[in-house]
C-alpha positions as CSV (number, residue, x, y, z in Angstrom):
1,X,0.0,0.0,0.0
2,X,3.0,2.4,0.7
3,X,4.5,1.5,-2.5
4,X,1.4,2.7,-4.1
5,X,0.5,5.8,-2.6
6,X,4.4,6.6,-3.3
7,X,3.4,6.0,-7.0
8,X,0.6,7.7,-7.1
9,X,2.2,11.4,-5.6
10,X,5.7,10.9,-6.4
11,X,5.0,9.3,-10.1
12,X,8.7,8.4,-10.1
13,X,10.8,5.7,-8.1
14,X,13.7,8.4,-7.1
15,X,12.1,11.0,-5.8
16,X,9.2,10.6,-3.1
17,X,9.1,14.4,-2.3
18,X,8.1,14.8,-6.2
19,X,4.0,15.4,-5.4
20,X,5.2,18.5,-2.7
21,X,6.9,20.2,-4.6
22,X,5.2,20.6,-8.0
23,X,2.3,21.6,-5.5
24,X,4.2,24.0,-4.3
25,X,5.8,25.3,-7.3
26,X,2.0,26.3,-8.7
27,X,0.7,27.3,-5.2
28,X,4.5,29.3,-5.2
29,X,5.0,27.8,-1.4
30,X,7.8,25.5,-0.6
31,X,7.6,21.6,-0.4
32,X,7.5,21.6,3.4
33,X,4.5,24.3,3.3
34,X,2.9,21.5,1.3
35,X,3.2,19.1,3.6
36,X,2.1,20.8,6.4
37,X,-0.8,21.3,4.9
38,X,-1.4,17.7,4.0
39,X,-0.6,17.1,7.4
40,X,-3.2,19.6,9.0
41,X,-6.1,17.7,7.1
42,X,-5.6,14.9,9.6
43,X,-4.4,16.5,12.5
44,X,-7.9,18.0,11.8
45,X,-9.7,14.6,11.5
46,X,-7.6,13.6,14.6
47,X,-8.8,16.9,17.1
48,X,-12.6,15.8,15.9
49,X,-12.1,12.3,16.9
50,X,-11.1,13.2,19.8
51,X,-13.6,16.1,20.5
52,X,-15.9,13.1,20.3
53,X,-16.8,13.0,16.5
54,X,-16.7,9.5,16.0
55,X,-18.6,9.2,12.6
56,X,-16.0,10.1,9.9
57,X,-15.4,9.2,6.7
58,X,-12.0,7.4,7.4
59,X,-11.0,5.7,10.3
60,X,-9.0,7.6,12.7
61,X,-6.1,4.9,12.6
62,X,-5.9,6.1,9.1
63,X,-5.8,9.7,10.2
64,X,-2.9,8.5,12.9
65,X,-0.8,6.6,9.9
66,X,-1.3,9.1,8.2
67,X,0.4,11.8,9.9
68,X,3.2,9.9,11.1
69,X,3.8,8.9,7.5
70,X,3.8,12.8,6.4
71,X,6.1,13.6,9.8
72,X,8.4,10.8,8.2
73,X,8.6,12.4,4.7
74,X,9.3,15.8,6.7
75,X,12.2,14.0,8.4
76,X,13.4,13.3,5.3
77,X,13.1,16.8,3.9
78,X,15.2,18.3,6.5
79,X,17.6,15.6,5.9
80,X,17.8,16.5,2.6
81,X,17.9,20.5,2.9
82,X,21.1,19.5,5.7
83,X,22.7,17.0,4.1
84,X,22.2,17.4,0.6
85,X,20.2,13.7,1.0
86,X,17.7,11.7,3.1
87,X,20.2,8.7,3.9
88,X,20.2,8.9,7.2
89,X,18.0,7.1,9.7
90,X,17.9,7.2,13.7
91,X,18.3,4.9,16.5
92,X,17.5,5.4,20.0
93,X,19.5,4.6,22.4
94,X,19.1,4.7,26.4
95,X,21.2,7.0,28.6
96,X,22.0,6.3,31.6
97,X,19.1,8.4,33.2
98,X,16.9,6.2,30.9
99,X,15.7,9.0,29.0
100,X,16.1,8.3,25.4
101,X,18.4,10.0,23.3
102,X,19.0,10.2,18.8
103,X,21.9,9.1,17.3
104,X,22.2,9.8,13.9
105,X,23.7,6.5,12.0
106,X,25.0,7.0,8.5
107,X,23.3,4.6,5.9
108,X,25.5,4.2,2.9
């Protein structure tokens, strides 16, 4: 299913940011911009749920998958404006307060 939504806004394998940013190159916002407002559509759905409207359209496990999915493609966005690419993933790892802490690992 990922594979196909990445299809179906990216419309080509090597770039999955592809559908934000001829969005935003006729709105004349930036990719990010784009996002966010793809985002807000089901942060939207999310407050309702939560506000007790519990008759929507889509499931609000959709709404949730959603937006972590979009806060994953802006992950990869700032990657990319920092480091020129998105091949980088994180790992947590404990501290000895057990409070978690990012460590970025290089993927090459």
């Amino acid at each position: 299913m990922r594979e196909a939504g990445q299809k179906e806004y990216a419309r080509k394998n090597d770039n999955a940011f592809a559908n934000f940013e001829r969005v935003g190159n006729n709105l004349g916002i930036s990719k990010e911009k784009v996002l966010l407002v793809y985002l807000l559509k089901h942060i939207d759905g999310i407050c309702s749920f939560v506000e007790g409207h519990k008759s929507q359209r889509e499931d609000v496990r959709g709404r949730l998958t959603d937006a972590i999915v979009y806060l994953c493609l802006l992950w990869g966005m700032v990657d990319e404006d920092n480091y020129g690419h998105s091949k980088h993933y994180y790992n947590r790892q404990e501290k000895n307060d057990n409070m978690p802490s990012m460590q970025r690992v290089n993927h090459t």
